[in-house]
N, C-alpha and C positions, 0 to 999 in steps of 0.2 A: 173470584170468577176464573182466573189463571188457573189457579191451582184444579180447581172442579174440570177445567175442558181437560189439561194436561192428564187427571185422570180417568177423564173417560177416555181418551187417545189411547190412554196404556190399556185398559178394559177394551177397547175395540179390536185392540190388537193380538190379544191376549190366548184367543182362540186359535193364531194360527204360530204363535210362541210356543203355545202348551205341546205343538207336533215335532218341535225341537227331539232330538234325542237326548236322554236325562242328562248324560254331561255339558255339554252345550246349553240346556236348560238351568242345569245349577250355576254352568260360570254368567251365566248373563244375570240369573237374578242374586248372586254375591253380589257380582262387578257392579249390578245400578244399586245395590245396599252400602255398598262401600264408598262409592261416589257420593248419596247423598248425605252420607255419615262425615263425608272426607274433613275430618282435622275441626271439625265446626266452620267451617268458611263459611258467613255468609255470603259472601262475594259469589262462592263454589255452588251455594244452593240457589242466588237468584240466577245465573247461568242456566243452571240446569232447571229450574222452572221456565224461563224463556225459552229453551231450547227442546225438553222432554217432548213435546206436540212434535215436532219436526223430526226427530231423532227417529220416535217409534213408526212416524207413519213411512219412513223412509226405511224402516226394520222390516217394517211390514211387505215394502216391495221389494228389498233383497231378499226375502223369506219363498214370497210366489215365485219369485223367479227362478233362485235356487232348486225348488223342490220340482218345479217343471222340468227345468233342466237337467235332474238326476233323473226324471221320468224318461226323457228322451234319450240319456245317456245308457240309461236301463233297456231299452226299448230300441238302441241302435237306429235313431233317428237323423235322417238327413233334411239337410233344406228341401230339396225336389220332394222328397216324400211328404213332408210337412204341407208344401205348396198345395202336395195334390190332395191333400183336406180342405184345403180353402178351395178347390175348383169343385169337389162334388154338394159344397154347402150353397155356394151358390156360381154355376158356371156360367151365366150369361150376364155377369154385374159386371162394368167398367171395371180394368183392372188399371189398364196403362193408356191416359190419354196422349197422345202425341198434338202440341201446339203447333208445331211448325206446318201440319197437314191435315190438323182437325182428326185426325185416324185415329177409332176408337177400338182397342185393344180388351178384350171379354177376357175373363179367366181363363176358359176356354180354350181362345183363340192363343191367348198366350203360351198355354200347354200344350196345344198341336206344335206350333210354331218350335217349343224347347224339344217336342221328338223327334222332329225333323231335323234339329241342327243333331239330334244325339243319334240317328239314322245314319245320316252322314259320317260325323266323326267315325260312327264304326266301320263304314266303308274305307277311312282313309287309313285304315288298320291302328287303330289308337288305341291304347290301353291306359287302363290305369296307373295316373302318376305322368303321364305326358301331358307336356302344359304347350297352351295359344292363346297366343300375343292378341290379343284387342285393341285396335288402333283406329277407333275414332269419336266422331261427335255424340252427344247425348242424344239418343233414341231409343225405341222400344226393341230392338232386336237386338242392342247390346244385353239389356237384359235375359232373350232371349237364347243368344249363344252363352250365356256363361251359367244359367240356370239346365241348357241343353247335355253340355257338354260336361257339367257334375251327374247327369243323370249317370254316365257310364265313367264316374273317377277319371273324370280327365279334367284340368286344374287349366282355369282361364288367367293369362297375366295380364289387366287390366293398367294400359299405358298411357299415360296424360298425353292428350293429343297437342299439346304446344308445345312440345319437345321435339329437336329437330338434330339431326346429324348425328355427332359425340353423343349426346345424351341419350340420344334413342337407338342407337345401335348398344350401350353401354345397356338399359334396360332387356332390350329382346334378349342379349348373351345370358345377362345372372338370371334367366328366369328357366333356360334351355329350352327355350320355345323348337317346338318341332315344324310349328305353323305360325303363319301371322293373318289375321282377318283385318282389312282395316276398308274403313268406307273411302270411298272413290274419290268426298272432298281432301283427303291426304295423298292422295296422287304422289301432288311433287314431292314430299316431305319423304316419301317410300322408294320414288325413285330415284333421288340424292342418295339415298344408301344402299341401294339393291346389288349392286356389285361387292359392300360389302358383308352382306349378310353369308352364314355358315350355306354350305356349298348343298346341304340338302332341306333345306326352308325352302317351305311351301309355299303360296301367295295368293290370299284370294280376298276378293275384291264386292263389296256391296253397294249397291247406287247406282245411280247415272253413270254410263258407260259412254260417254263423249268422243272419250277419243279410243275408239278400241284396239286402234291399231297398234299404239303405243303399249296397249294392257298385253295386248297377244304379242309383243318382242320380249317382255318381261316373263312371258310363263306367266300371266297373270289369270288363276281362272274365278267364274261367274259364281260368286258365292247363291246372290237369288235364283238364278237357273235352279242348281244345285240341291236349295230348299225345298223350289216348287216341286221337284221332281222325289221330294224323299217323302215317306210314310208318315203320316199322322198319328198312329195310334202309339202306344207304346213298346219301346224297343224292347226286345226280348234278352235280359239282360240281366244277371243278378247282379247287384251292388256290394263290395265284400267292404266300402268304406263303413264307419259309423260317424259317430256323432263329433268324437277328437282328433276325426282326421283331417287332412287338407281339402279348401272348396275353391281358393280363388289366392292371388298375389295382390296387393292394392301398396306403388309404391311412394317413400315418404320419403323426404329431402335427407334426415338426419342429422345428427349434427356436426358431421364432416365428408367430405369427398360427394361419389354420385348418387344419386338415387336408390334408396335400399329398396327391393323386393319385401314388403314385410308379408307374414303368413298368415292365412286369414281360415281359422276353420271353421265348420259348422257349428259350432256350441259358439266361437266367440262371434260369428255374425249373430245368432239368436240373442245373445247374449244384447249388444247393446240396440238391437232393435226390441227386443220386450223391455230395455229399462226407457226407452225414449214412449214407449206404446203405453204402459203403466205408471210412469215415474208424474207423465207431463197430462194426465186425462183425456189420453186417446177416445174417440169410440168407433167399433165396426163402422160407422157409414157416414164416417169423415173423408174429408176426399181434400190430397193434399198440394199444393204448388210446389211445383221442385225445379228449382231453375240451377243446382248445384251439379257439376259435372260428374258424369257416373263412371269417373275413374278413382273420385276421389271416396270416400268411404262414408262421409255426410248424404253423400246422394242415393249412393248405389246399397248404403245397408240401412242406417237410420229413415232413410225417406223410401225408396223401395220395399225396403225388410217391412214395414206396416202394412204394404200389398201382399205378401207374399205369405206372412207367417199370421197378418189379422183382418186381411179381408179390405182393406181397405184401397181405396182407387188413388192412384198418383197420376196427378198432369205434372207429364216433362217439356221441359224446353229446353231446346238446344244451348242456347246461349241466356245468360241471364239480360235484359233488358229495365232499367230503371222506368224511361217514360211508357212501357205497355204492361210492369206490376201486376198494379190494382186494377186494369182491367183486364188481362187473364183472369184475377180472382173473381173478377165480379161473373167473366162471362162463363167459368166452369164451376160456377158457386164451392168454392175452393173455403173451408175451413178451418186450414192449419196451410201455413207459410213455416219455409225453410230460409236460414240464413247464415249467414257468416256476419260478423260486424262490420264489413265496409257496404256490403251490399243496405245495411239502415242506414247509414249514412250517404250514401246515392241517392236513396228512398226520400231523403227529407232535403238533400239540396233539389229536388224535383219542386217545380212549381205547383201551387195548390192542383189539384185537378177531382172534377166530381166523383169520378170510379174510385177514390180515394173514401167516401161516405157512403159508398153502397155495399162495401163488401160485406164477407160474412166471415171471414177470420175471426177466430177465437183467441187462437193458439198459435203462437211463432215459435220454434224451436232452433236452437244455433249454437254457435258458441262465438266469441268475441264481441259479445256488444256490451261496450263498456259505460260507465256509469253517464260523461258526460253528454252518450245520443242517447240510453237506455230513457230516459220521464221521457224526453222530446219524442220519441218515436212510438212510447205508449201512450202520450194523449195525442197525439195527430191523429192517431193512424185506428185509435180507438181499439187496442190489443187488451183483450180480458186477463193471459196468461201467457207469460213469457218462460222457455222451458230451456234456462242456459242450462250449458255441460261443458266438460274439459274432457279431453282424451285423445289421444294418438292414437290411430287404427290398431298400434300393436301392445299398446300398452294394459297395465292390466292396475293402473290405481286411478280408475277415470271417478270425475265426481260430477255430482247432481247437483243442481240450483233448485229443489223443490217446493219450494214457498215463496221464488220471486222474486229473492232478497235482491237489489239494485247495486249491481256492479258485480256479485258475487259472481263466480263459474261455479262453487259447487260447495260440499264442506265438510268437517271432519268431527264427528260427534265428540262434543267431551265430556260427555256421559258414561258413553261407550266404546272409547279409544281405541280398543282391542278387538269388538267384531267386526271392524272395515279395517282391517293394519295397513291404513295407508297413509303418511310421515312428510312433516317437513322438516329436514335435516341441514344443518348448518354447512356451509362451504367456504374451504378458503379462498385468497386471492386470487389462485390459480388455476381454481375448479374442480381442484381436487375436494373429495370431503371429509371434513372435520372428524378427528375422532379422539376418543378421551384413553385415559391413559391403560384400559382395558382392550381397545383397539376395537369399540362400538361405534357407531356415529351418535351425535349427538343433537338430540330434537332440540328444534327449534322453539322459543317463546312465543306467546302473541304478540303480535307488532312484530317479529323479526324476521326478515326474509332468508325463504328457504329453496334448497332442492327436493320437489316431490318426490318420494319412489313409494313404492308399493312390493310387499313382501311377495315372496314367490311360492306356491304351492301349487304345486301340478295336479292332487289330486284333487283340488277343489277347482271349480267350474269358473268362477269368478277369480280365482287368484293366479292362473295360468298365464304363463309367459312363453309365448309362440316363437315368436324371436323373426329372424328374416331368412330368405333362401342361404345366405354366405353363412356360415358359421363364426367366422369371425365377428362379422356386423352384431350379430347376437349374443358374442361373448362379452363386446365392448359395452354394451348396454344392463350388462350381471354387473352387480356389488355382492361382497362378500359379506359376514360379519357383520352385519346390520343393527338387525334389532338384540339379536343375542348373539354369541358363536355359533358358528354353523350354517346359522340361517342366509340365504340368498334376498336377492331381492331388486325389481326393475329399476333402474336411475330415469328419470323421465329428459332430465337436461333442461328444465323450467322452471323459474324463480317462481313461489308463491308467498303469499304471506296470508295470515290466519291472523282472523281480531278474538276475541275475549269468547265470544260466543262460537266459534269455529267455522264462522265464514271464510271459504277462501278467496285471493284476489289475485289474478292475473300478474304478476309484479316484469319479467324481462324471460327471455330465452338465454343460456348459455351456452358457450359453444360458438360454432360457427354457423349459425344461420339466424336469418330475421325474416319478418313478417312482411311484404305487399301485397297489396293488393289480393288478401285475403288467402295468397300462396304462402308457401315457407321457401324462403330463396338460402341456398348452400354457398354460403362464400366460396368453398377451394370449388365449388364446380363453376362459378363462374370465372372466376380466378384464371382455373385450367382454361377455358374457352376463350376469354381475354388473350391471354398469354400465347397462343397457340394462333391467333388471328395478325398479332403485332411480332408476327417471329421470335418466340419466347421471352419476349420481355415480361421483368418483373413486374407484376399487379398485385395491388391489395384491394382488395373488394371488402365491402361492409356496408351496416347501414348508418341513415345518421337519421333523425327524428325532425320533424316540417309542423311548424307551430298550425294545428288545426286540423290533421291529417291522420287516420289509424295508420298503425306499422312506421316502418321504416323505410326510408326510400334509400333506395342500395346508389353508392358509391365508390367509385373506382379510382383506385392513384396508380397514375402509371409512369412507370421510371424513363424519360423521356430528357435526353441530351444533344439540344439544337436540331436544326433542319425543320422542316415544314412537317408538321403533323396533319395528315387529313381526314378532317374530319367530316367530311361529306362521305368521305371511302367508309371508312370507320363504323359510322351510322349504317351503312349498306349491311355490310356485314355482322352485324353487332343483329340487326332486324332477320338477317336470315338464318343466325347460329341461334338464338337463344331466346324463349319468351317474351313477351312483352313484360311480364312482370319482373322479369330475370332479369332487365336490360339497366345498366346503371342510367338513373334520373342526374348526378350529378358526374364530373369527369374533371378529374386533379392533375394537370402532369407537371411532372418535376422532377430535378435531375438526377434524385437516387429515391428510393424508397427503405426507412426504414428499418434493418434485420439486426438478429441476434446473430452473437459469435457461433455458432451452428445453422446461421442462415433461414433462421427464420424470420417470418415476418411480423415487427410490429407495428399494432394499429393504435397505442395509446394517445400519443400524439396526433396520429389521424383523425381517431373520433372527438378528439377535443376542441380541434381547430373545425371542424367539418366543413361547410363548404364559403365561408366566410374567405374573402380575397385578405390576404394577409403578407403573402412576400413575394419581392419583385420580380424572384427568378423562377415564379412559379403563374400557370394558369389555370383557373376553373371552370366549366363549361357547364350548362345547365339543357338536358333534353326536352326540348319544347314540343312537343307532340305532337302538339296540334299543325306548328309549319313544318316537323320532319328535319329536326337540324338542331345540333347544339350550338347555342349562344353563350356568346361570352359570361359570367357573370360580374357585372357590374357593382357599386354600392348601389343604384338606383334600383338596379334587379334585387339582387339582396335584401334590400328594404321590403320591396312589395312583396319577394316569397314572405319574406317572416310576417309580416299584417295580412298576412292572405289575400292580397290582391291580384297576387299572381298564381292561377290553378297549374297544379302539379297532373 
């Protein structure tokens, strides 16, 4: 029976194979003759019976999408353009629900709304290739200015709104914001840095207008005024971008120093909102929960991009909330739910509650939910289809979970090795990677943990490497020499590991940053913020792992020799420079830290000891959140963190 479905998969497929171009068509059907011929393995051919269903129907959705894709690259297609097909199919359907105010957002309404900000911009004399800063909460008008403002090539820099001071002055500069829009509830955060923002940035302001007095000393003007006063219809304006140009900035920790700007253009936001639309059994008149922040690229492309490019309605909410979920879901018959894996895990330490049994979710879509909430969170919560993925806003070797598989993020045919070129590659101790005596890298076995990367080809739609605004940032992320000479290719900086059948598995980050609270936190950017609060004293930041808990809870050692440390003060400051997720959960001090004969820092010893009380000339502090103050840790604390008695 295997064998019969495995060949109708490939017969169903077959039809939109045969549209290959003949080369392309002859290497696929050598390559899967070759494979199942390979050496006589049986081992090689029950794989590939197991695996053949999955492979081709997953062939089949890089096929549609490809070929759309060349249609709209043919065809100099923009998202706004795209958009305005879904408005004249149907312009009066829920496009954007707003929870926070019940405000229901028509396609329509949406596309007035995006002429008006693009009216605007053209009054403030914008051209194409000027970029503005978005700074703030999740709402329908963020959507609205950065869908506005591509209508006339002008590039929105989409800023995580819990960024403060250093770091948010360090974003607005790499992006050359000319402007900044940010909502009213970032006030203070805006006016902490306003003195130091470039001498000809702009300032305007959306919301509640409380204190206006203090907006009007700032130069701060009325973005809504502003709106209500601009044209509805559309701007008279030809568009000279196309489809591989720049649409928007979405930026990403990395894996060292501040926040990169990565580049986000119109092909690759299509790109992975049609494989999330097709890959995971989208339909037009699903209507989806999005509680993910739409600065971050899950919310604002994967979860918006289905409104935008497939008709489909998205409820946002500002803030994600565990105990009001499932009943959002229930009360906007919501059938696809967005995630990150801590937010399942919120989900199921929540007490049973009945909106929990009424929903109508089919579909969860996310990435990080790993094996041991993954059964727990599909039979609670009664989930038909879970639609994990892996991928970095800027990367170009993301993978699919299409069949479910439990724990997987995604996976690497090995059938067809060659038409997804995308590798896990051996690494040494140091992180550099391995290469054989040819000066290739060298793949990885199954069961062996590797470095993702993905081959680089610009002229293909899917293999493109956009890189970030810095050019450096982007060179750092190129390998050479890869697959053959010559060839390029993205480094992801993420351990995975691959089983027999090409499932892949989450395995660690490399580099300098770890995972909270569903963020990616940069060591040297905390590091630098540390250091810079404690009058540059030395800090090592990192994470350490808390028995029962996703990610990593970040850690701070700080080089600290007598006197009274205050840590009341400390905390103060610590809460007003940097995230909540950014913020060290544990605190080491002691009277040197670590370094190399070049001054650098090590953390081997750090991470091995983590936050375990071990010598006399040292103390470790633990942030209790809940009272607002770090505690000593104790063994009796010790103890309950590790049995989980004590919540982090």
């Amino acid at each position: 029976m295997r064998v019969i479905s495995s060949v109708t998969a490939f017969l169903s497929v077959f039809g939109a194979v045969q549209l290959l171009p003949l080369p392309w068509l002859c290497s696929l059907l050598a390559g899967l003759g070759l494979c199942m011929a390979w050496s006589g393995s049986w081992k090689f051919i029950h794989v590939a019976l197991c695996t053949i269903k999955r492979d081709l129907r997953c062939l089949a959705v890089i096929l549609r999408i490809k070929f759309s894709m060349y249609r709209n690259l043919r065809n100099r297609s923009t998202i706004p353009g795209l958009f305005g097909k879904m408005v004249k199919l149907h312009p009066d359907k829920p496009a954007l629900i707003y929870e926070a105010t019940g405000e229901i957002w028509s396609f329509k309404k949406l596309q007035q709304r995006s002429h008006a900000v693009a009216h605007w911009a053209l009054r403030q004399g914008w051209a194409e290739g000027d970029v503005v800063a978005l700074y703030m909460e999740s709402q329908p008008l963020m959507v609205a200015l950065w869908l506005g403002l591509a209508m006339i090539g002008v590039e929105a820099a989409l800023i995580n709104h819990n960024l403060r001071q250093h770091s948010l002055l360090h974003c607005v500069s790499v992006s050359g914001a000319r402007a900044m829009v940010f909502g009213t509830e970032m006030r203070e955060a805006v006016s902490e840095v306003s003195g130091s923002l470039q001498p000809h940035m702009v300032l305007f302001s959306s919301g509640e207008r409380d204190n206006e007095e203090k907006l009007r000393s700032l130069q701060i003007q009325s973005l809504d005024a502003l709106l209500d006063r601009s044209p509805k219809h559309p701007p008279r304006y030809t568009l000279r971008k196309n489809f591989n140009d720049r649409l928007f900035y979405i930026y990403t920790s990395g894996t060292t120093g501040m926040p990169k700007a990565a580049v986000v253009v119109h092909s690759r936001y299509y790109r992975i909102a049609a494989f999330g639309f097709h890959a995971f059994g989208l339909c037009h008149d699903d209507i989806i929960y999005n509680c993910l922040p739409l600065y971050h690229s899950a919310g604002t492309i994967m979860g918006v991009g289905q409104c935008l490019l497939f008709g489909l309605t998205v409820v946002i909410r500002r803030k994600f909330s565990a105990s009001r979920f499932w009943g959002d879901c229930v009360k906007h018959k919501c059938t696809v739910i967005q995630y990150i894996g801590e937010i399942c895990r919120y989900l199921l330490a929540q007490p049973v509650h009945s909106s929990e049994a009424h929903h109508r979710v089919r579909v969860a879509i996310g990435n990080g939910l790993r094996s041991s909430v993954w059964k727990d969170f599909v039979q609670r919560f009664r989930i038909r289809r879970v639609g994990e993925f892996y991928g970095a806003t800027e990367c170009n070797c993301s993978l699919l979970n299409i069949d479910g598989k439990v724990g997987a993020c995604g996976f690497n045919s090995r059938i067809l090795p060659s038409f997804y070129p995308t590798r896990l590659i051996r690494v040494q101790e140091n992180g550099d990677l391995f290469r054989d005596s040819q000066g290739l890298c060298v793949p990885c076995l199954p069961g062996e943990p590797g470095m993702l990367v993905g081959r680089i080809n610009n002229t293909d739609p899917l293999r493109r490497f956009d890189g970030y605004a810095d050019k450096d940032s982007t060179n750092q992320k190129i390998a050479h020499n890869v697959f053959k000479i010559g060839d390029s290719a993205y480094v992801s900086g993420d351990m995975l590991v691959m089983d027999e059948y090409g499932y892949m598995y989450f395995s660690d980050r490399c580099g300098d940053t770890f995972r909270w609270r569903g963020e990616n936190v940069s060591t040297t950017e905390v590091e630098g913020v540390l250091s810079r609060l404690l009058g540059h004293t030395v800090v090592a930041v990192y994470g350490v792992s808390v028995p029962g808990v996703e990610g990593k809870a970040g850690m701070a050692a700080v080089a600290h020799t007598g006197g009274q440390f205050d840590l009341d003060a400390f905390f103060i400051a610590v809460q007003k420079a940097l995230p909540s997720y950014a913020r060290p959960v544990f605190l080491r001090l002691m009277p040197s830290v670590d370094t190399t004969g070049t001054f650098k820092i090590q953390k081997t010893r750090l991470l091995r000891e983590g936050y375990k009380p071990q010598h006399a000339s040292e103390k470790i502090y633990f942030l209790d959140s809940r009272a607002g103050r770090y505690e000593p840790v104790t063994d009796e604390l010790y103890d309950a963190i590790m049995e989980g008695r004590h919540c982090l």
